[in-house]
C-alpha positions as a Python dict, from the first residue, in 0.01 Angstrom:
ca = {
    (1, 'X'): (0, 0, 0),
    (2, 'X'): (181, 37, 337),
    (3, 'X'): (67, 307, 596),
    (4, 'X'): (235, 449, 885),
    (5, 'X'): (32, 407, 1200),
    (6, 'X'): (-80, 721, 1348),
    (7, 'X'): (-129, 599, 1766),
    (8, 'X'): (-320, 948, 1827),
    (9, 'X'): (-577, 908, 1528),
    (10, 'X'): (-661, 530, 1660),
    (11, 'X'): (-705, 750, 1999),
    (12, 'X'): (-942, 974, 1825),
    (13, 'X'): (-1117, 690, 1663),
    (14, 'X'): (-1169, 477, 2037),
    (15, 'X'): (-1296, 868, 2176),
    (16, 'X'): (-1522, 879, 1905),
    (17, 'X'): (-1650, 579, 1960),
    (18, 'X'): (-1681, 590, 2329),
    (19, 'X'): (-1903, 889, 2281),
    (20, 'X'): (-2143, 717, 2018),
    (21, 'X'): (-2168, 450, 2340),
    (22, 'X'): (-2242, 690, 2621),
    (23, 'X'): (-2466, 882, 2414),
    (24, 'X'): (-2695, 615, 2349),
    (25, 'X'): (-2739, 525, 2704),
    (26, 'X'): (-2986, 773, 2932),
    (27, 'X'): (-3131, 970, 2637),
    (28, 'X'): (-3015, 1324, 2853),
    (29, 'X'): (-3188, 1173, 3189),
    (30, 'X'): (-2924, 1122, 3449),
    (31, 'X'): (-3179, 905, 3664),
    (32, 'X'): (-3226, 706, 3343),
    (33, 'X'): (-2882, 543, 3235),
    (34, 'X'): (-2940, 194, 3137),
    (35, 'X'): (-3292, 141, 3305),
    (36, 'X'): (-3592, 77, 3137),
    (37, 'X'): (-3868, 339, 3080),
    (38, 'X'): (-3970, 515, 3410),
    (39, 'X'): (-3686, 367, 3629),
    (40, 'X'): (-3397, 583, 3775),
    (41, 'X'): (-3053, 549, 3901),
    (42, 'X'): (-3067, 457, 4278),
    (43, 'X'): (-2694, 637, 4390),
    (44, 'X'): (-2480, 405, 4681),
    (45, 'X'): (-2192, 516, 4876),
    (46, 'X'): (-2000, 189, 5008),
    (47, 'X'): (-1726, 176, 5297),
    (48, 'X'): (-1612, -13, 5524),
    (49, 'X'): (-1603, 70, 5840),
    (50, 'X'): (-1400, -202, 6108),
    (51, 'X'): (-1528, -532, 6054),
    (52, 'X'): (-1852, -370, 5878),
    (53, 'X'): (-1917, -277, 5509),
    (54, 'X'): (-2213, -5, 5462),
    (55, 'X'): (-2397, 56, 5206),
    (56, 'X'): (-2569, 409, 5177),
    (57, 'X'): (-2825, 483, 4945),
    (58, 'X'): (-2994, 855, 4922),
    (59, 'X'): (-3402, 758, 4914),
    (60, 'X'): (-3536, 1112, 4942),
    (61, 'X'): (-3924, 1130, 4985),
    (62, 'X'): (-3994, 765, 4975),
    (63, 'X'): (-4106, 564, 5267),
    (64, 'X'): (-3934, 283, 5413),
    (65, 'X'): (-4201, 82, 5330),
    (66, 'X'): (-4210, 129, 4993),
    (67, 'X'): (-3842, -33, 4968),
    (68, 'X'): (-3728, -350, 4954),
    (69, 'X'): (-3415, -508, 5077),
    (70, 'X'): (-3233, -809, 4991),
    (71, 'X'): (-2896, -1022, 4930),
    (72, 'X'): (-2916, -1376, 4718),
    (73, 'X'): (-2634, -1568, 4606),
    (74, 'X'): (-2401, -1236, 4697),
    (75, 'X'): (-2564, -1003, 4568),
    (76, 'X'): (-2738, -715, 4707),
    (77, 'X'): (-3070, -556, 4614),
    (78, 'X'): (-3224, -264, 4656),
    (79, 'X'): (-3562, -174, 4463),
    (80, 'X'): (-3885, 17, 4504),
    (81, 'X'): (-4155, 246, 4388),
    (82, 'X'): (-4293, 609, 4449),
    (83, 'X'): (-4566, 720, 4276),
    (84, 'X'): (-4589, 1068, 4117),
    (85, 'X'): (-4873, 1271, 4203),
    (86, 'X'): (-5169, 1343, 4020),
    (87, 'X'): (-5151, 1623, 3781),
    (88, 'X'): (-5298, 1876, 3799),
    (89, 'X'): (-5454, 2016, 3457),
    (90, 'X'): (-5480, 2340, 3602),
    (91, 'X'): (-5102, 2364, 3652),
    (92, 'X'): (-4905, 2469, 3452),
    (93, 'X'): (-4521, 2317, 3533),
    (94, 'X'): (-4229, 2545, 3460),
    (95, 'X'): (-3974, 2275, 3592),
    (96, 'X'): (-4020, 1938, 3683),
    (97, 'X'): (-3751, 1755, 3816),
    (98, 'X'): (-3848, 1548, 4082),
    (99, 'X'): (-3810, 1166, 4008),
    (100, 'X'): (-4094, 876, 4018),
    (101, 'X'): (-4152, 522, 3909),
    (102, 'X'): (-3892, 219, 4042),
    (103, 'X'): (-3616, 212, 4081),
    (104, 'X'): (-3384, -128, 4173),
    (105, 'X'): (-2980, -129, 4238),
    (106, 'X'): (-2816, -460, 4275),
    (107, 'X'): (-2452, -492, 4378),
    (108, 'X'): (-2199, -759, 4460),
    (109, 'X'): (-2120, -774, 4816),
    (110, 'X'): (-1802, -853, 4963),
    (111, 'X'): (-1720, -1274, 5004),
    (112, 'X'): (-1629, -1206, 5357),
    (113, 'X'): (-1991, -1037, 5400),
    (114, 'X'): (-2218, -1235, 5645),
    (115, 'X'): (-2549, -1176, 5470),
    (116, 'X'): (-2782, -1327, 5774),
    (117, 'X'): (-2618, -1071, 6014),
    (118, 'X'): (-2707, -791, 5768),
    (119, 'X'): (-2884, -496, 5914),
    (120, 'X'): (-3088, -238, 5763),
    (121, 'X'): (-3221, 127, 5866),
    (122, 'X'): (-3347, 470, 5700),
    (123, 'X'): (-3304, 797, 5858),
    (124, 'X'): (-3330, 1135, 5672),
    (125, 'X'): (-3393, 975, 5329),
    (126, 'X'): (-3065, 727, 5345),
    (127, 'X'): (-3153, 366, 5353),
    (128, 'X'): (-2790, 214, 5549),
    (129, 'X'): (-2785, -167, 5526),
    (130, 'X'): (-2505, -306, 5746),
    (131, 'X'): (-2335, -609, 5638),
    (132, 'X'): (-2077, -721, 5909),
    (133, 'X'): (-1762, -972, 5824),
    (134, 'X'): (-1746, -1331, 5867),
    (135, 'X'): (-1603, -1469, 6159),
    (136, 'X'): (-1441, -1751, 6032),
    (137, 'X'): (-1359, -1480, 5699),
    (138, 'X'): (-1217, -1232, 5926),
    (139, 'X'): (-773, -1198, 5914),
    (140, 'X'): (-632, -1363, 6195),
    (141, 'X'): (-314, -1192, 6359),
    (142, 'X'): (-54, -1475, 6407),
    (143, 'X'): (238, -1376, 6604),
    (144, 'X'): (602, -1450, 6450),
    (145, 'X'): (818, -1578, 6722),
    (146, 'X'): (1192, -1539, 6694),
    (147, 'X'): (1371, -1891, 6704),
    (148, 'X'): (1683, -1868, 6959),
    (149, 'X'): (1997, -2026, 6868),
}
């Protein structure tokens, strides 16, 4: 038995199942998405700035030297932990939002990154690791001379 295609109910179909996918990732946590139990989300800004690419990462509330830093085999790595406090029985919480356990964000850096020149610092809850070019990776401006006749 022949059908006609229908290309907006295969649309519908691939949206359905799109949402069965997202909705099985976080559980309703936004700090949760594909980590394992009691790890968050770690969010990154990255630009490039000259002949530097930064990476920005908001660490609100957790010391600097509670985080760890570092770049293997071009990747870089960001992880930690804060502890929550102790609760209090006494208390009774009416929201609870902010966020505890480890966290860890690993992404790929740039070939033209020079990882041993990489820089790191934390100001005001942002962790800014500074990853300047190459040399030798850097573009090179060549000059086009005209040929006279």
């Amino acid at each position: 038995m022949l059908q006609r295609w229908d290309p907006f109910a295969e649309l519908r179909r691939m949206e359905d199942n799109m949402d069965r996918l997202w909705r099985g990732f976080g559980r309703g946590d936004p700090f949760h998405v594909g980590a394992e139990a009691g790890q968050w989300l770690l969010p990154l800004d990255v630009t490039e700035e000259g002949d530097t690419i930064l990476v920005k990462a908001s660490v609100p509330g957790i010391a600097p030297e509670h985080i760890q830093v570092s770049i293997e085999n071009g990747v870089l790595t960001i992880q930690g932990e804060t502890k929550s406090e102790q609760e209090r029985k006494e208390a009774n919480y009416l929201v609870r939002e902010r966020r505890c356990g480890a966290f860890n964000r690993a992404i790929r850096v740039p070939e033209d990154a020079d990882p041993d020149k990489a820089t790191s610092s934390y100001e005001n809850g942002v962790l800014t690791v500074a990853l300047p070019k190459a040399e030798a990776k850097k573009a090179k401006q060549v000059k086009v001379s005209v040929a006279a006749k």
